[in-house]
N, C-alpha and C positions, 0 to 999 in steps of 0.2 A: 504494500500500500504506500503510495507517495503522499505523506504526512503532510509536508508544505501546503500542497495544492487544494487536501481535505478541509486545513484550517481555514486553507484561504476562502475556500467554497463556501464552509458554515459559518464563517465571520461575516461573509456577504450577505448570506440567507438574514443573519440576525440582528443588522445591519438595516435589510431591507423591510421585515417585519417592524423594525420600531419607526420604518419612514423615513430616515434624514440619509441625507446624501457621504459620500465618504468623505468631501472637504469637510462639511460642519462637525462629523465628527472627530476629525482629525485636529481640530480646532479649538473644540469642547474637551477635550485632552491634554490642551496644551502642545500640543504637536503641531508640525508644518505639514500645511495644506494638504500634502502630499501621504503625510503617513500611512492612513489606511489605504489608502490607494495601492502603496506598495506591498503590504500584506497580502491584500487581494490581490493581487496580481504577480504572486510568490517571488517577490524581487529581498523581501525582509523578513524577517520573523520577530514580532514583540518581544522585548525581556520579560522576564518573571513580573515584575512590577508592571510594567506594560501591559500585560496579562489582564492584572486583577485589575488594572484600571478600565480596560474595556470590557469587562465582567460587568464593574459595575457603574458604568455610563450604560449599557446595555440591560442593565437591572436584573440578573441574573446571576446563580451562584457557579463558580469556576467550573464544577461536575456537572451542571447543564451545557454546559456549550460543548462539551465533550458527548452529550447521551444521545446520538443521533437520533434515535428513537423520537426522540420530542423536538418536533416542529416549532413548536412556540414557547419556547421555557419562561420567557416574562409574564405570558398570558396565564399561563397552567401556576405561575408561583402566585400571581392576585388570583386565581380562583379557588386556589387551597386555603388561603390566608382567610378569603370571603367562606367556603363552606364550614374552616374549624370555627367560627365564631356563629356557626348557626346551631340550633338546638338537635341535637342525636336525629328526631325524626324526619325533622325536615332537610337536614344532610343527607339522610339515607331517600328521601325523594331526589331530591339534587339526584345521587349516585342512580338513582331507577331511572329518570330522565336520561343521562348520560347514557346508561344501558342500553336501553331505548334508540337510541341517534348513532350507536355504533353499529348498529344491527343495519 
């Protein structure tokens, strides 16, 4: 597997799910213009600190952006946050709805 290219790919996807472009982002980091750009476009690769920083402009915790599985890790972390603060019964309708819609 070419690691470079995967980051670069799932950095874009999550990237493009929260909507802003890769200058604003690279921006909103403290970065030139350029930064994410060159990620994605497997020219670079983030330091560690780099990392956690576009984790969490991204709003997501370091092990989601790694879980390919999950499409949308920002989205699925507010709706965990929103279901544990609901009462047992109506979470567990939450979860039957859910059920429901994967079907």
């Amino acid at each position: 597997m070419d690691y470079t290219k995967w980051f670069a790919e799932r950095l874009s996807q999550l990237r493009l799910e929260k909507g802003v472009s890769a200058r604003d982002m690279s921006l909103s980091l403290g970065q030139s213009a350029s930064y994410i750009n060159k990620i994605e476009n497997g020219r670079t690769m983030p330091s560690m600190n780099g990392f956690f920083y576009i984790c969490e402009y991204l709003n997501i915790e370091p092990k989601d952006f790694f879980n390919y599985r999950n499409n949308a890790p920002a989205i699925n972390a507010e709706l965990v946050d929103s279901i544990s603060r609901l009462p047992p019964n109506k979470a567990e309708h939450v979860r039957m709805i859910i059920e429901d819609l994967s079907e």
